[in-house]
NUVO-469874 format. One line per 5 residues: their letters; for each residue x, y, z of C-alpha. Coordinates in Angstrom, 1 decimal. Layout:
<nodes>
a> X/Y/Z; ...
</nodes>
This chain:
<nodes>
xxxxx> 0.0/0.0/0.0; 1.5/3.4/-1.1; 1.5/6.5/1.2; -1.3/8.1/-0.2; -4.1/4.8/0.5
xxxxx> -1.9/4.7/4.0; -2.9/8.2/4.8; -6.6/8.2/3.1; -7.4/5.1/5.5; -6.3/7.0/8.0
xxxxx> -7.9/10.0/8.1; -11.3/8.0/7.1; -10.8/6.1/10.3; -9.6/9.0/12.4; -12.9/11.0/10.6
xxxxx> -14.9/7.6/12.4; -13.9/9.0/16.0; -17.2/9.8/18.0; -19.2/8.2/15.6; -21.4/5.0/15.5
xxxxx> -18.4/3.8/13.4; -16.1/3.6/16.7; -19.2/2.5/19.1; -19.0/-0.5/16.9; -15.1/-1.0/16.5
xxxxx> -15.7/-0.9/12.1; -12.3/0.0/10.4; -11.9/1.0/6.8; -8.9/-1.6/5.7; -9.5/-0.5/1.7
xxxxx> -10.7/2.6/0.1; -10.7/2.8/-3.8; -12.9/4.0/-6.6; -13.5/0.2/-7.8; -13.9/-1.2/-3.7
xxxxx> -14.4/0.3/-0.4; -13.6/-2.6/2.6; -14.3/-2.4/6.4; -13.6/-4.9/8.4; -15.9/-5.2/12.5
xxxxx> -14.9/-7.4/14.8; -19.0/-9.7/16.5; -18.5/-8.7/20.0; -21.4/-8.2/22.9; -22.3/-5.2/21.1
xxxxx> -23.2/-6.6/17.7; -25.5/-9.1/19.1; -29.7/-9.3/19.1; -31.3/-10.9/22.4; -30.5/-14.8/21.6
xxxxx> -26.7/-13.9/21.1; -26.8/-14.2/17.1; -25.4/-10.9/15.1; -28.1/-8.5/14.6; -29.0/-7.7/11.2
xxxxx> -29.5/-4.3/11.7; -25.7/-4.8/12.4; -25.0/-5.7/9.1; -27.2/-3.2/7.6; -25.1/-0.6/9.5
xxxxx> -22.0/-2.0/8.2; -22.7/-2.1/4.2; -24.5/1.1/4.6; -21.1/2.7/6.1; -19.0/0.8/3.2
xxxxx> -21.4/2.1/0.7; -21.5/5.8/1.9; -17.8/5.8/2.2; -17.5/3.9/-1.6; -19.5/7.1/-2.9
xxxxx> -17.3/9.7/-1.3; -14.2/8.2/-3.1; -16.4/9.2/-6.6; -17.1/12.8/-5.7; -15.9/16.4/-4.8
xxxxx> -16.5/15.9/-1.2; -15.8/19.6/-0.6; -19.0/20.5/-1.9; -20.9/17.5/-2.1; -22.3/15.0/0.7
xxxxx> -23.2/11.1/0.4; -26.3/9.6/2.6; -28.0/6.4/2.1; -30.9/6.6/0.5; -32.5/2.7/0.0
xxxxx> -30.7/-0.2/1.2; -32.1/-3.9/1.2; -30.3/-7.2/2.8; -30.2/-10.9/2.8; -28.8/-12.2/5.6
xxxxx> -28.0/-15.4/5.0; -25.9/-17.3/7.5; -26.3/-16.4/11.6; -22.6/-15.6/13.4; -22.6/-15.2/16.8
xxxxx> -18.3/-14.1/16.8; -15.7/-13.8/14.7; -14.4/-10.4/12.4; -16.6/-9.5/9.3; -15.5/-7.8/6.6
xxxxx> -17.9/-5.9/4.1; -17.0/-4.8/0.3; -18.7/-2.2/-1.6; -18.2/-2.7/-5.0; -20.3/0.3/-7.7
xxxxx> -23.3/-1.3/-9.3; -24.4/2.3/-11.2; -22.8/6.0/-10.8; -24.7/8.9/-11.3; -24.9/11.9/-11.1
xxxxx> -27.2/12.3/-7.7; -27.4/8.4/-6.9; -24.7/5.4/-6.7; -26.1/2.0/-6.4; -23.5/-0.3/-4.8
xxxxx> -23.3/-4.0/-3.9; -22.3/-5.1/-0.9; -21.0/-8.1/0.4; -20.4/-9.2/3.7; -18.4/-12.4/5.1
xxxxx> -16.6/-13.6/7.9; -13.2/-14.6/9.1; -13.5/-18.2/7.0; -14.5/-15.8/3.9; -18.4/-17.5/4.5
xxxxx> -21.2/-14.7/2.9; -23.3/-13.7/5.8; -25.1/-11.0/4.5; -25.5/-9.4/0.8; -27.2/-5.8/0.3
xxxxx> -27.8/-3.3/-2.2; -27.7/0.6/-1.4; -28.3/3.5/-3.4; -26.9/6.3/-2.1; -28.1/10.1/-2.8
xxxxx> -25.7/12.7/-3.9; -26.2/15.9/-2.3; -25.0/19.4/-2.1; -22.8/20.4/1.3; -24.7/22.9/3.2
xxxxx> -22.8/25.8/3.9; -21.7/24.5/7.6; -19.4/21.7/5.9; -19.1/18.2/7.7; -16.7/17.1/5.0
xxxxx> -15.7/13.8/6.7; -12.9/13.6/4.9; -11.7/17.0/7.3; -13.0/15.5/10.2; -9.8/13.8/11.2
x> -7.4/17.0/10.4
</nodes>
């Protein structure tokens, strides 16, 4: 890994600080135009009452890949990135383990991105697959450039 990916990774995880991103331990490990990767280790926190992975979990995790896979395709000075429609399968239950999720682009337009996500596990098992589209919008005035954040 050059410099440059060294020090975009970590501002994108510094920019994670305070955020539901570090409440849930998720670390960016790849950020590219053609793939954004975070990886989330199952702990206590990740779990639903029975002690499986909650799905709402895993929706959190490919919505943050996805969001983050957009920003890497726009002027993030001037333009934001928020989910817009997301939809999951999850397929196989995990009650431990490390996850990793990849957002890979499905469409890129203008105002929305469509990305497909897949997550797996330690063993490289699929546990969930999603779809988001994510919304291109204007930066208001008051900036939030996550990108920043960390600086």
């Amino acid at each position: 890994m050059d410099a440059a990916q060294q020090e975009l990774l970590e501002r994108l995880n510094a920019s994670g600080q305070g955020t539901v991103l570090e409440a849930l331990n998720i670390t960016v490990v790849e950020a590219t135009k053609e793939k954004v990767a975070a990886s989330m280790p199952i702990g206590p926190n990740h779990l639903q009452l029975v002690g499986y992975l909650h799905g709402g979990v895993s929706v959190l995790l490919a919505e943050t890949v996805a969001s983050l896979a957009s920003v890497m395709h726009i002027d993030s000075t001037r333009q934001m990135a928020f989910g817009l429609e997301i939809n999951a399968n999850h397929l196989r239950p995990k009650r431990d383990g490390e996850l990793r999720a990849v957002a890979t682009p499905i469409h890129l337009g203008r105002s929305t991105h469509v990305w497909d996500v897949r997550i797996s596990d330690e063993r490289e098992k699929l546990i969930c697959i999603s779809r988001c589209t994510v919304a291109v919008v204007d930066r208001p005035p008051d900036g939030g450039d996550p990108l920043l954040k960390g600086q």
